[in-house]
C-alpha positions in Angstrom: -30.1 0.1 127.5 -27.1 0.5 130.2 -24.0 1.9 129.5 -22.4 -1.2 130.9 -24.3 -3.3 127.7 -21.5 -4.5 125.5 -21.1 -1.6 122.9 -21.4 -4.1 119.8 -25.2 -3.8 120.6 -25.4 -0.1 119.7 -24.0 -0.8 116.4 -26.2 0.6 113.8 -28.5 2.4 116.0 -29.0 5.9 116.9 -28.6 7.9 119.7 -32.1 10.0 121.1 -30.9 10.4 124.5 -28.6 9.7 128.1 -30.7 9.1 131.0 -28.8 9.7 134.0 -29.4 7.5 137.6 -30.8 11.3 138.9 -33.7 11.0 136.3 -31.4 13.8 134.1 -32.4 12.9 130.5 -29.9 14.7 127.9 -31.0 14.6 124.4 -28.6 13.8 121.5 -28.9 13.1 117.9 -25.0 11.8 117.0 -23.3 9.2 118.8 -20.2 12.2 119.1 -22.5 14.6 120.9 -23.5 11.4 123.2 -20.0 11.3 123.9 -19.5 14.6 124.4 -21.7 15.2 127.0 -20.9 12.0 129.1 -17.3 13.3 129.4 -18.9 16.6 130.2 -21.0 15.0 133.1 -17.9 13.5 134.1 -15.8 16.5 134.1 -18.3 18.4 136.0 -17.5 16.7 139.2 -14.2 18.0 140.5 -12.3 14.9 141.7 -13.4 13.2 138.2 -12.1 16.6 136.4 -8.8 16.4 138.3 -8.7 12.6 137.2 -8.8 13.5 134.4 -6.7 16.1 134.0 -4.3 13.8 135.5 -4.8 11.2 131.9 -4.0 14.8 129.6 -1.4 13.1 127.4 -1.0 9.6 128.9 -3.7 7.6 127.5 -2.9 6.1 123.8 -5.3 4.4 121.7 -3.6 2.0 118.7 -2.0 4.8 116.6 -3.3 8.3 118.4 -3.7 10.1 121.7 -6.6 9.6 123.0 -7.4 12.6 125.5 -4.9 15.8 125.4 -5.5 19.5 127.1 -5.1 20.2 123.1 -7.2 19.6 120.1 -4.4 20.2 117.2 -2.4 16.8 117.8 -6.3 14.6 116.9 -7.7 14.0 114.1 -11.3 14.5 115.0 -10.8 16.6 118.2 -14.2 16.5 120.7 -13.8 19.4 123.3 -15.8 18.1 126.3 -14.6 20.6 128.8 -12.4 23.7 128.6 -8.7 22.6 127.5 -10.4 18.9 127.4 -9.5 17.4 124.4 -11.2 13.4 123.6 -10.2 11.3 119.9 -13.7 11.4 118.1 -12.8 9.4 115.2 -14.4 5.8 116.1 -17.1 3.9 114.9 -19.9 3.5 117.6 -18.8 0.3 119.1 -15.3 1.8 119.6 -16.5 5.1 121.1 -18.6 3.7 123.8 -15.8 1.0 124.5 -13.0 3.8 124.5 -15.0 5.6 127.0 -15.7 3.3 129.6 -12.8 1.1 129.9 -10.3 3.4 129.0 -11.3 6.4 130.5 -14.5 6.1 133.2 -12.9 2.7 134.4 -9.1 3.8 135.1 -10.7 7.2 136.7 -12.9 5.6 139.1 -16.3 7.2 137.7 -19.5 5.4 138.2 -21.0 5.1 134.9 -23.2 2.0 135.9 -26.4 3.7 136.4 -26.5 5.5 132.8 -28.8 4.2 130.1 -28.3 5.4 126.7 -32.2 5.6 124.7 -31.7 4.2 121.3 -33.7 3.5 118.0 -32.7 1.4 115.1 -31.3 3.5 112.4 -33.7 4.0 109.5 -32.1 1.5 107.2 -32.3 -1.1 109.6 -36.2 -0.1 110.0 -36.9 0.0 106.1 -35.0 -3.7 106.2 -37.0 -4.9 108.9 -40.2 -3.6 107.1 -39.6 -4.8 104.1 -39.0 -8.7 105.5 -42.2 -11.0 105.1 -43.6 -11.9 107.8 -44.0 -15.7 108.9 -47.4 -16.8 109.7 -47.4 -19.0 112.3 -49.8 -22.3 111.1 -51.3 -24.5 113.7 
């Protein structure tokens, strides 16, 4: 599914890997270490990493900073870059949503050609199993 899918649709599923418009497929197990290493990408590039150097302390979720060049002042600090500092404590939906429109979007970084490769979570495969199945009668 793209990145640019609305985030509520990766709710309760999880994460196997990013697949870059390059071809790059990065594999990840936890929707953090997604997030992690789509910041990194980002930060690789150097007018996206002085972008965001330029957000260090200026960009506020509800009650808590939301990127800082330090970890002490979050509560579940994500270091995606040296002295880069992201707010890891969301659910799914509000990770991927935090990350595109509040920090992809204002920078400027093309995020549109990412897919993220997803599975349902095993509890939504054991419900799924264990629904009957409707026969379809003619």
């Amino acid at each position: 599914m793209p990145l640019t899918s609305l985030p509520a649709y990766f709710k309760g599923k999880k994460p196997v890997s990013i697949i870059y418009p390059d071809g790059t497929e990065i594999h990840v197990d936890k929707w953090r270490k997604l997030a992690e290493k789509l910041l990194h990408r980002c930060a690789e590039e150097e007018v996206m990493r002085e972008r965001l150097c330029g957000m260090l302390g200026k960009v506020y979720g509800r009650d808590r900073l939301l990127l800082s060049d330090r970890g002490d002042c979050m509560d579940v600090p994500l270091e995606f870059y040296p002295g880069m500092f992201f707010e890891a404590k969301f659910d799914t939906e509000s990770l991927l949503k935090v990350i595109t429109t509040r920090i992809f979007r204002p920078i400027g970084y093309d995020y549109y050609g990412i897919y993220l490769k997803v599975k349902d979570s095993p509890q939504q495969q054991s419900a799924q199993e264990s629904e009957p199945k409707q026969s379809l009668q003619l």
